[in-house]
PyMOL CGO cylinders between C-alpha atoms (Angstrom):
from pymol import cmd
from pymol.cgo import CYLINDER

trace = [
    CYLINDER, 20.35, 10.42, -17.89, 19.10, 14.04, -16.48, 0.3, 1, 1, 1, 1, 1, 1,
    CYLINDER, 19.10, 14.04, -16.48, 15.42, 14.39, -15.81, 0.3, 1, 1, 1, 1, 1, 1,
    CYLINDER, 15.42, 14.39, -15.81, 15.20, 16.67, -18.65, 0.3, 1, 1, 1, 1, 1, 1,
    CYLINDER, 15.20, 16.67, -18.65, 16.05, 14.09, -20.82, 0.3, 1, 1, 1, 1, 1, 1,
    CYLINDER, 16.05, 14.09, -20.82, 14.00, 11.39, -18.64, 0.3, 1, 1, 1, 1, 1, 1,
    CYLINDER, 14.00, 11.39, -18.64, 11.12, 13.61, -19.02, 0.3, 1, 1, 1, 1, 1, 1,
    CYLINDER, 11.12, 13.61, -19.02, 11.61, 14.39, -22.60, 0.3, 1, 1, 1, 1, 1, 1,
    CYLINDER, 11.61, 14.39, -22.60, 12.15, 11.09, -23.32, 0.3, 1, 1, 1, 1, 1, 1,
    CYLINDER, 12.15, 11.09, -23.32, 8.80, 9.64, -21.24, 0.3, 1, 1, 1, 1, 1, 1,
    CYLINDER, 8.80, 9.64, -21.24, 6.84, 12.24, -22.81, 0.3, 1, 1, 1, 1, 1, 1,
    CYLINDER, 6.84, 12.24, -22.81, 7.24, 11.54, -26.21, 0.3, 1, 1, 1, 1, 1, 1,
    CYLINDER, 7.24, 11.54, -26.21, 6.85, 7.61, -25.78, 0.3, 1, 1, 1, 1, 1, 1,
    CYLINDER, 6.85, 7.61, -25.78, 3.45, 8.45, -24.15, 0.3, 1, 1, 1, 1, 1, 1,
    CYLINDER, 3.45, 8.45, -24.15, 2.70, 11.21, -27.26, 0.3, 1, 1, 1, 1, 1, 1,
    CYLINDER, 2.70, 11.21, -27.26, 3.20, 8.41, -29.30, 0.3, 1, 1, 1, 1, 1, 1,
    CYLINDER, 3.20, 8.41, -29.30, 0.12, 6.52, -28.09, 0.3, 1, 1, 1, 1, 1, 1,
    CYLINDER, 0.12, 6.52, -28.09, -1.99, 9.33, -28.92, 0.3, 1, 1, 1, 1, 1, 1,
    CYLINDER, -1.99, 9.33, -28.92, -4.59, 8.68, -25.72, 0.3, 1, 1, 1, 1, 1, 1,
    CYLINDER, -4.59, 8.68, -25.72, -7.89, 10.36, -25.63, 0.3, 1, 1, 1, 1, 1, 1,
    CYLINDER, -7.89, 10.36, -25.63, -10.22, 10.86, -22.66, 0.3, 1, 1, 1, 1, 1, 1,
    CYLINDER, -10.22, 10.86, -22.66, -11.73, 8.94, -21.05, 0.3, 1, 1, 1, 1, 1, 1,
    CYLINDER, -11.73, 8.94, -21.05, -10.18, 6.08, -21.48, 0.3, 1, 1, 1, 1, 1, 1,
    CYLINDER, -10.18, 6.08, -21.48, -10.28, 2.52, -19.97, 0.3, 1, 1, 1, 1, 1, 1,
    CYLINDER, -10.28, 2.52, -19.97, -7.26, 0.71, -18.64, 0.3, 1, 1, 1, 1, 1, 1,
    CYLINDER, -7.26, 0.71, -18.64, -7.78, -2.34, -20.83, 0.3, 1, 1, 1, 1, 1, 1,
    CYLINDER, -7.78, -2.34, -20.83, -7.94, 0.48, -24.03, 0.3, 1, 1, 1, 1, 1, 1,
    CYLINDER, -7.94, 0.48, -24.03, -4.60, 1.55, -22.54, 0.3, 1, 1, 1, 1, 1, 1,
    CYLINDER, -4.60, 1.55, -22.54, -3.43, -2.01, -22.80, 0.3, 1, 1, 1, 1, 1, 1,
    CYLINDER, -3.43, -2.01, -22.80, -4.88, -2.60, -26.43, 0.3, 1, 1, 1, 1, 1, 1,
    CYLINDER, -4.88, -2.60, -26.43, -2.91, 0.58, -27.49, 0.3, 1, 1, 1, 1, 1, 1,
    CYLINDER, -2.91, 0.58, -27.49, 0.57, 0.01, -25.90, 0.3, 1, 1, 1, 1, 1, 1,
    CYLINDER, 0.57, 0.01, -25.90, -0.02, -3.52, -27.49, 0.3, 1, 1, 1, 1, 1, 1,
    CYLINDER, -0.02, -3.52, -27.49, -0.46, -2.15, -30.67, 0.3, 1, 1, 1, 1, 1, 1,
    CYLINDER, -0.46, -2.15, -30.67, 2.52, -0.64, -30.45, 0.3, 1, 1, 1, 1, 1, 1,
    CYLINDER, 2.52, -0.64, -30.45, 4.82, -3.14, -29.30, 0.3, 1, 1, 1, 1, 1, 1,
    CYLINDER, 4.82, -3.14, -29.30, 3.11, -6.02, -31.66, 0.3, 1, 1, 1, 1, 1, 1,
    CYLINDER, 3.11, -6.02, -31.66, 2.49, -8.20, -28.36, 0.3, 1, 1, 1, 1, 1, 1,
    CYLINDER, 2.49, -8.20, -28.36, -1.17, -8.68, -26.77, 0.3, 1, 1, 1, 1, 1, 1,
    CYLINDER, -1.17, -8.68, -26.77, -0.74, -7.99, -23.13, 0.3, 1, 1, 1, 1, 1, 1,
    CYLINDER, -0.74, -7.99, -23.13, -2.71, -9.75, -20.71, 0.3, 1, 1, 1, 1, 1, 1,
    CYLINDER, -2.71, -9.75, -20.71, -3.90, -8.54, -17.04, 0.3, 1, 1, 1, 1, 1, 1,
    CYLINDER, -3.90, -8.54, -17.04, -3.75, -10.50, -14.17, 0.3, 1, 1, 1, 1, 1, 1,
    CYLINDER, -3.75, -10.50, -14.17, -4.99, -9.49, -10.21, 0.3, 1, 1, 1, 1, 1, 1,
    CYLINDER, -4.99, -9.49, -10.21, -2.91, -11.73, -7.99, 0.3, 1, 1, 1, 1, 1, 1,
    CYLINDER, -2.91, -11.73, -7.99, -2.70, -11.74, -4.22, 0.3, 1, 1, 1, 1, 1, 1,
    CYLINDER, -2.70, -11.74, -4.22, 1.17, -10.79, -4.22, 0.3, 1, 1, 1, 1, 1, 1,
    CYLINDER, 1.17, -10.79, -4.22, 3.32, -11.64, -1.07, 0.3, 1, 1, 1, 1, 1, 1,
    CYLINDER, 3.32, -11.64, -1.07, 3.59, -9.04, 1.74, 0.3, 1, 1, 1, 1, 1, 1,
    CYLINDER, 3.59, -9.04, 1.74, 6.52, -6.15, 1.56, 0.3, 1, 1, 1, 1, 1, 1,
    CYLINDER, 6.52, -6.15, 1.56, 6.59, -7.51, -1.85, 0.3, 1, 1, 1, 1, 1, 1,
    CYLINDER, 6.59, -7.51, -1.85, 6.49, -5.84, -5.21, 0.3, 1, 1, 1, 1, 1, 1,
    CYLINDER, 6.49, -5.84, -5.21, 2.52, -4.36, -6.56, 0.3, 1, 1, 1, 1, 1, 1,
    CYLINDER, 2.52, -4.36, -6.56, 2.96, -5.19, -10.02, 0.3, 1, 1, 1, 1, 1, 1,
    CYLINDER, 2.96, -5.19, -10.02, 5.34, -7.50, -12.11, 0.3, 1, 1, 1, 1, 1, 1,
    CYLINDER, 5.34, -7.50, -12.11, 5.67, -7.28, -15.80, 0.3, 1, 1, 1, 1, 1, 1,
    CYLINDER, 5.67, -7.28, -15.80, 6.55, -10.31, -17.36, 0.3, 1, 1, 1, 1, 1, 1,
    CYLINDER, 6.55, -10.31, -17.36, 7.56, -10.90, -20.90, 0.3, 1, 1, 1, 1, 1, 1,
    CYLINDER, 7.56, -10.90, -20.90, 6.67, -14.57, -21.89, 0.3, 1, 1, 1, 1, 1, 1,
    CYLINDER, 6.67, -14.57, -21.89, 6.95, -16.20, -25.23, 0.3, 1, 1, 1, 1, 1, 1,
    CYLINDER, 6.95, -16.20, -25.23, 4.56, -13.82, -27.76, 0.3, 1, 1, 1, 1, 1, 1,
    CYLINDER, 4.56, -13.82, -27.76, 2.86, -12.43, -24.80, 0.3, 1, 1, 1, 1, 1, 1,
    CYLINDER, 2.86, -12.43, -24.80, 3.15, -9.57, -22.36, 0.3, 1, 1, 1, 1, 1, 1,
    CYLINDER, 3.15, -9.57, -22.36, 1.47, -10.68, -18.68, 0.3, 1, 1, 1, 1, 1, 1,
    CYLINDER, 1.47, -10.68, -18.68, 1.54, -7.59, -16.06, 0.3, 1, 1, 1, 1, 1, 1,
    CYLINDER, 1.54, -7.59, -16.06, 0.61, -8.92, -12.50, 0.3, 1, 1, 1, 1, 1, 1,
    CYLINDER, 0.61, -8.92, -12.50, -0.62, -6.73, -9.83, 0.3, 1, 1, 1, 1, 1, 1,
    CYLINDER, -0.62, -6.73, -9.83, -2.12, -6.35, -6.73, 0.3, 1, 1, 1, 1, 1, 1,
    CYLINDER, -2.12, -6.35, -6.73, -5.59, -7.56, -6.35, 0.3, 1, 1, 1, 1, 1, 1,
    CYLINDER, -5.59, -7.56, -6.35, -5.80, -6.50, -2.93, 0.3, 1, 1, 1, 1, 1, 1,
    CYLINDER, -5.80, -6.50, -2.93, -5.72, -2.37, -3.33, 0.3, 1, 1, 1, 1, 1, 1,
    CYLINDER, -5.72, -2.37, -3.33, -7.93, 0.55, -4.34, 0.3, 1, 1, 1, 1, 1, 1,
    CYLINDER, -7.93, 0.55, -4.34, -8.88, 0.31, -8.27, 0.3, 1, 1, 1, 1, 1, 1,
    CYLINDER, -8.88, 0.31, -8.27, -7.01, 3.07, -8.49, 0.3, 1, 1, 1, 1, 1, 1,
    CYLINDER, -7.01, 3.07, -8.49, -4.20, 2.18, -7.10, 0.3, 1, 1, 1, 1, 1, 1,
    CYLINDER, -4.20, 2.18, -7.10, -4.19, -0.75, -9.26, 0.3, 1, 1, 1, 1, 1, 1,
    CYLINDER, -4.19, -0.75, -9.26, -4.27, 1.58, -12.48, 0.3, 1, 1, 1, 1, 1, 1,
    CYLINDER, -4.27, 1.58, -12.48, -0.90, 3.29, -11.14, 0.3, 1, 1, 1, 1, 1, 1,
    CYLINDER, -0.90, 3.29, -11.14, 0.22, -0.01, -10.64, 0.3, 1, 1, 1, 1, 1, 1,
    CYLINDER, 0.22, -0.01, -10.64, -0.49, -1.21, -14.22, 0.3, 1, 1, 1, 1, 1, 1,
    CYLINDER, -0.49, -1.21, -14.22, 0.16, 2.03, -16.04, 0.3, 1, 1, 1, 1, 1, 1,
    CYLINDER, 0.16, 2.03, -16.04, 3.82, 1.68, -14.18, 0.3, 1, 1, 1, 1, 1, 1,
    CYLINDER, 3.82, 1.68, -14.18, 4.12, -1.56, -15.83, 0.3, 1, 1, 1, 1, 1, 1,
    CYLINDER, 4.12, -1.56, -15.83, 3.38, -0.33, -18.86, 0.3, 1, 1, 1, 1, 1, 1,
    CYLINDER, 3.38, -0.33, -18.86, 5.91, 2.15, -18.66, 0.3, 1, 1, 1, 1, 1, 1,
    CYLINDER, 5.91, 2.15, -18.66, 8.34, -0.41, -18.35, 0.3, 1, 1, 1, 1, 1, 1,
    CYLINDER, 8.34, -0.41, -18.35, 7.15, -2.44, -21.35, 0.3, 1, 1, 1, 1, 1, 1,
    CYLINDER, 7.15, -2.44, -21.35, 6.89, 0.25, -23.68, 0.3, 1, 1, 1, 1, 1, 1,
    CYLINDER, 6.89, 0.25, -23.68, 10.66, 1.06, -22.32, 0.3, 1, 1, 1, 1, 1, 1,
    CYLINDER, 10.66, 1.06, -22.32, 11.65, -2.21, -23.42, 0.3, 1, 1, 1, 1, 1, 1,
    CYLINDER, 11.65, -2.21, -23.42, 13.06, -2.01, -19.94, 0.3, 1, 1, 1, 1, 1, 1,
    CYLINDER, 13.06, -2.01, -19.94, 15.65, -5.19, -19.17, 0.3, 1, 1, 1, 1, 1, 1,
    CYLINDER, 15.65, -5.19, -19.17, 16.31, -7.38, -15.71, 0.3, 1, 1, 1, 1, 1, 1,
    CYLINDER, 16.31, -7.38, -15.71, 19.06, -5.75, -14.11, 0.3, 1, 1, 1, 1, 1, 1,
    CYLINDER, 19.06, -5.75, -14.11, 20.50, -7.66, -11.40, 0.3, 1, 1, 1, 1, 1, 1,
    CYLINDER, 20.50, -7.66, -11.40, 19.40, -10.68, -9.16, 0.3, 1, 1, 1, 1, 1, 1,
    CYLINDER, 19.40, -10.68, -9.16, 17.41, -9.00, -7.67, 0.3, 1, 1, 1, 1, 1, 1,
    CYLINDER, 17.41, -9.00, -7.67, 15.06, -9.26, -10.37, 0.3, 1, 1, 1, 1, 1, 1,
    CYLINDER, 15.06, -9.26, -10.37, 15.40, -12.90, -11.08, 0.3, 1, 1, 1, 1, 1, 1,
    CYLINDER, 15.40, -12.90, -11.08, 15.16, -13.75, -7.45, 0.3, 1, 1, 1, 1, 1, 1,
    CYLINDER, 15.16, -13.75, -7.45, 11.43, -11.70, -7.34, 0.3, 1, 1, 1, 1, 1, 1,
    CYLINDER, 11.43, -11.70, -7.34, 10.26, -13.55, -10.24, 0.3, 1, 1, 1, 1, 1, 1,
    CYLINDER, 10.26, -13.55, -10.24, 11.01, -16.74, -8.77, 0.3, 1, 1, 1, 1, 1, 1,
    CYLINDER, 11.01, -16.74, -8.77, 9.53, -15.98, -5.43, 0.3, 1, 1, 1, 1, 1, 1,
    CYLINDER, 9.53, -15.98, -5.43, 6.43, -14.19, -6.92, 0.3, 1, 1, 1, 1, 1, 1,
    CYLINDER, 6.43, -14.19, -6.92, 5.80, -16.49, -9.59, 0.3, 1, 1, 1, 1, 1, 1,
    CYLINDER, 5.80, -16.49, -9.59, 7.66, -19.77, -8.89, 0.3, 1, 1, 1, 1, 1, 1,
    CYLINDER, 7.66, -19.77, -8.89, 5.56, -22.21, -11.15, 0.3, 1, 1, 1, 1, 1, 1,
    CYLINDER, 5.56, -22.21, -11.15, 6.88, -20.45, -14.38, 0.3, 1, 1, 1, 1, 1, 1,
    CYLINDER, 6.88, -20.45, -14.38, 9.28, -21.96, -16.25, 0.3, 1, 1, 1, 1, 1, 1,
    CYLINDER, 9.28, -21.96, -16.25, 12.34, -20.16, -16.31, 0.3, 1, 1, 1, 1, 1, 1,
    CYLINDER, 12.34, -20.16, -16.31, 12.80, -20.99, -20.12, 0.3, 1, 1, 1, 1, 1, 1,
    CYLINDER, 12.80, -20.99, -20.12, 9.58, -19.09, -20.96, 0.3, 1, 1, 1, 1, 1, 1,
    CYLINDER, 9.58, -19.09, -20.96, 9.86, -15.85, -19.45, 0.3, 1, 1, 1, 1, 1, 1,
    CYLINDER, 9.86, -15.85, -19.45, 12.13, -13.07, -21.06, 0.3, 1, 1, 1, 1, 1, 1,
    CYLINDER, 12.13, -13.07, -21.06, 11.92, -10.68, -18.97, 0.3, 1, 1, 1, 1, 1, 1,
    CYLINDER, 11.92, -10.68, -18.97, 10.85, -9.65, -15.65, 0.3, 1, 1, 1, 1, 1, 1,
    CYLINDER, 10.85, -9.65, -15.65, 10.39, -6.59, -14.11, 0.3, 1, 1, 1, 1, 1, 1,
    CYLINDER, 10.39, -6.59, -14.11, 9.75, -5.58, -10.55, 0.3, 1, 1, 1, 1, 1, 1,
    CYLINDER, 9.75, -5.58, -10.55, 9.10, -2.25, -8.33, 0.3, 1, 1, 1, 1, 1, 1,
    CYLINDER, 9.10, -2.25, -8.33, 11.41, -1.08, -6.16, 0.3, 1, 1, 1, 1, 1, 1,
    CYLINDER, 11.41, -1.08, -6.16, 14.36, -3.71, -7.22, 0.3, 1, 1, 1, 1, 1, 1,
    CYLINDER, 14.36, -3.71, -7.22, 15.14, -2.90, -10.54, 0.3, 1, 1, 1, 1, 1, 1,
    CYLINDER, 15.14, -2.90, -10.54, 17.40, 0.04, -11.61, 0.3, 1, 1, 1, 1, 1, 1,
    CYLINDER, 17.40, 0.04, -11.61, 17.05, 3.43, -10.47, 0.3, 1, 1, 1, 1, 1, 1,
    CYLINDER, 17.05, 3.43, -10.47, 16.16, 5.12, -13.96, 0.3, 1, 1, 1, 1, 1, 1,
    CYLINDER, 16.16, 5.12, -13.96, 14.07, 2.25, -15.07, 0.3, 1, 1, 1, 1, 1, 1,
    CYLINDER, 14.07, 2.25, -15.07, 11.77, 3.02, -11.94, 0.3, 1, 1, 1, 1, 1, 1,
    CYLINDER, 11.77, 3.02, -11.94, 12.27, 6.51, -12.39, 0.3, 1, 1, 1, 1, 1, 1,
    CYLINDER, 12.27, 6.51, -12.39, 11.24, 6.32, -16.34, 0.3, 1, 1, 1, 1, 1, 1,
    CYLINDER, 11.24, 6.32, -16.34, 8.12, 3.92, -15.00, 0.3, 1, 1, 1, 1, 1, 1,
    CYLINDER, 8.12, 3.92, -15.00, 6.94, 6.34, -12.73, 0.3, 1, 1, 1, 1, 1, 1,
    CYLINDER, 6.94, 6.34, -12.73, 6.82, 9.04, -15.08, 0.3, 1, 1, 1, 1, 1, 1,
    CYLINDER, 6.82, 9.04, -15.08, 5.23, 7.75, -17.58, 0.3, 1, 1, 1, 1, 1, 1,
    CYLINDER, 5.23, 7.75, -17.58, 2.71, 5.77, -15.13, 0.3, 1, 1, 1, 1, 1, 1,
    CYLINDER, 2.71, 5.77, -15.13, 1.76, 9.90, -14.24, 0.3, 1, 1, 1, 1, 1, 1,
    CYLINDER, 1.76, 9.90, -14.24, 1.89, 11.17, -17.69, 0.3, 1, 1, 1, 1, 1, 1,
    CYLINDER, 1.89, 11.17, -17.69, -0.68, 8.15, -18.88, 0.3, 1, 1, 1, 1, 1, 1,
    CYLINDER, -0.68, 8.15, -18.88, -3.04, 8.47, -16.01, 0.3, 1, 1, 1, 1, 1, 1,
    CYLINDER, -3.04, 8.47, -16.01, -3.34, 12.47, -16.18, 0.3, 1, 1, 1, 1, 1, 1,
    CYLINDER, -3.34, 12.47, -16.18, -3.69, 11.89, -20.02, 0.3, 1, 1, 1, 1, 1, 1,
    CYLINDER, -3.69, 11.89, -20.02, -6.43, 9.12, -19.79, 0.3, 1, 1, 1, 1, 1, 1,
    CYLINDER, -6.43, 9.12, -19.79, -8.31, 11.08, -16.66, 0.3, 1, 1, 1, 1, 1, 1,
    CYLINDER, -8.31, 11.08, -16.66, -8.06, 14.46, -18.44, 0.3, 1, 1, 1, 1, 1, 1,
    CYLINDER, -8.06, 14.46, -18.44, -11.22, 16.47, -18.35, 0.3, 1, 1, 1, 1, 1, 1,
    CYLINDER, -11.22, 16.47, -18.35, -12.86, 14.16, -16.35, 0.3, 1, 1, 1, 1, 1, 1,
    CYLINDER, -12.86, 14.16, -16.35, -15.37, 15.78, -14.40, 0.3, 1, 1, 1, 1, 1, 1,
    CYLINDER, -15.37, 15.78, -14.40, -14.91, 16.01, -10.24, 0.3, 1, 1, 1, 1, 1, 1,
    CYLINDER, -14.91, 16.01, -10.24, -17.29, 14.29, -8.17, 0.3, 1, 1, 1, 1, 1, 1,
    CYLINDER, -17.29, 14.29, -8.17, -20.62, 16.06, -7.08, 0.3, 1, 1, 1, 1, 1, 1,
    CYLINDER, -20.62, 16.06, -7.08, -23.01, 14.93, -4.70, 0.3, 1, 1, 1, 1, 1, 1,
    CYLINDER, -23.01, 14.93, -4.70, -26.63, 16.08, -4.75, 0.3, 1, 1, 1, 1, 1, 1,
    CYLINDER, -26.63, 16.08, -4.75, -28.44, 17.06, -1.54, 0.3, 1, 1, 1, 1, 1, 1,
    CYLINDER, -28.44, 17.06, -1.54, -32.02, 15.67, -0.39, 0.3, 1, 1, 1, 1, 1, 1,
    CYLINDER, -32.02, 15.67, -0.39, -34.01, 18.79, -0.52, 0.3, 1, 1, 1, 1, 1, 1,
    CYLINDER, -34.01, 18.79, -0.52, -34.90, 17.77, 3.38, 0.3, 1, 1, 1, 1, 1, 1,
    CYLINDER, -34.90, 17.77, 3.38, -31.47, 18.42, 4.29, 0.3, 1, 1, 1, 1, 1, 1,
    CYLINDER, -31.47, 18.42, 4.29, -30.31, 21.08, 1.51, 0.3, 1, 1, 1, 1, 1, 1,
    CYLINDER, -30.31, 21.08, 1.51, -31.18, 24.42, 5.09, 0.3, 1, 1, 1, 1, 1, 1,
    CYLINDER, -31.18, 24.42, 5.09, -29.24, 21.29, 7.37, 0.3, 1, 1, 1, 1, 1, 1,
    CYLINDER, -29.24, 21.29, 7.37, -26.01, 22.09, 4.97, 0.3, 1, 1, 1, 1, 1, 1,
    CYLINDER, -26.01, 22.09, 4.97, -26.73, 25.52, 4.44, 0.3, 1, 1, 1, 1, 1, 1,
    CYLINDER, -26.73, 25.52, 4.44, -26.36, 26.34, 8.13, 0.3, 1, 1, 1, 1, 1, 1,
    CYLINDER, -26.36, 26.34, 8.13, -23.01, 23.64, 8.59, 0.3, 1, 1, 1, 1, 1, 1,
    CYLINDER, -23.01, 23.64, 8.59, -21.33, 25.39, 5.83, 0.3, 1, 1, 1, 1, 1, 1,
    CYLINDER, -21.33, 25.39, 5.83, -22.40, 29.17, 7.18, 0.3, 1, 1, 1, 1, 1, 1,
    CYLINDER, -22.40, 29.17, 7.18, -21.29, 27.67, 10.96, 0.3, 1, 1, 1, 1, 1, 1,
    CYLINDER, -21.29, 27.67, 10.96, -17.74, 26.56, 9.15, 0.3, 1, 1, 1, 1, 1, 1,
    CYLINDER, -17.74, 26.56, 9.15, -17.24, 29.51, 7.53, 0.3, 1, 1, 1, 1, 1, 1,
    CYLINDER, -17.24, 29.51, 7.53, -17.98, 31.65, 10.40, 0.3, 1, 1, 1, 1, 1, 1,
    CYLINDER, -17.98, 31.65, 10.40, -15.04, 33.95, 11.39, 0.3, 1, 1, 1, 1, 1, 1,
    CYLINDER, -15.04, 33.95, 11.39, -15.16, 35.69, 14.72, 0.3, 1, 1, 1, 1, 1, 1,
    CYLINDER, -15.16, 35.69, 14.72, -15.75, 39.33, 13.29, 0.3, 1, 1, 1, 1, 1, 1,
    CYLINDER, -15.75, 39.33, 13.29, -18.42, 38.40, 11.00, 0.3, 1, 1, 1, 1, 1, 1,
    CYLINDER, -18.42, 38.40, 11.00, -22.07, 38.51, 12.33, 0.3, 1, 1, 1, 1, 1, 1,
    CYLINDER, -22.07, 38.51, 12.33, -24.02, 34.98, 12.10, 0.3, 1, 1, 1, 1, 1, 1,
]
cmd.load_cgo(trace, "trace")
């Protein structure tokens, strides 16, 4: 697939979920739920070193996506927006790879159970590259407009800043 097509193709499934902001992760959840017909389910785990951040995993009537309890929240909205890419892909296991992660990650699931399992970095190349994508287009959607942080000044130290930021912006032909 060329990335034209990746990104066309990325773009519209986001589209389709018709996000507003601001917008939670666990509204994110409830509307790629809604459109797959499957409640997905969040989970923070402690995954192994050098491992994988986030696992999707597609259980009996339930989608569970796993990641990293251990990182920045933000981080972990990458992490679980990337998974989300990947479930409203429909993305498949390709490869042992995949089934060897799920049974090292998550050993005390029954094999029987779980449909599907997804994981970063071992899974095919497009599949990443579609999960990526869409992890960016859902996060700059859901974050859009948000306002950048300000911070306010004690009035005690307001002529402290005043003459930092003169001293910073000080050039060597300007006067003081």
């Amino acid at each position: 697939m060329s990335s034209r097509a990746l990104n066309r193709r990325c773009r519209a499934l986001v589209r389709g979920l018709a996000l507003t902001a601001p917008m939670t992760i666990q509204d994110l959840c409830d509307r790629v739920s809604h459109r797959t017909g499957r409640p997905i389910r969040l989970a923070p785990v402690a995954l192994p070193p050098g491992g994988p951040y986030g696992l999707w995993v597609a259980a009996a009537g339930t989608d569970y996506v796993f990641y990293e309890q251990e990182t920045s929240a933000l981080h972990q909205e990458h992490i679980i927006a990337h998974e989300l890419g990947h479930v409203l892909c429909d993305h498949q296991p390709s490869g042992e790879a995949c089934h060897e992660a799920s049974r090292a990650v998550l050993p005390t699931l029954d094999p029987g159970m779980v449909r599907r399992v997804l994981q970063r970095s071992h899974c095919g190349s497009v599949e990443e590259q579609e999960a990526e994508v869409i992890a960016s287009l859902i996060l700059q959607e859901v974050h859009r407009g948000t306002r950048e942080p300000t911070w306010t000044v004690p009035s005690g130290a307001a002529d402290v800043i005043e003459r930092l930021d003169r001293s910073l912006r000080h050039t060597p032909d300007e006067p003081r």
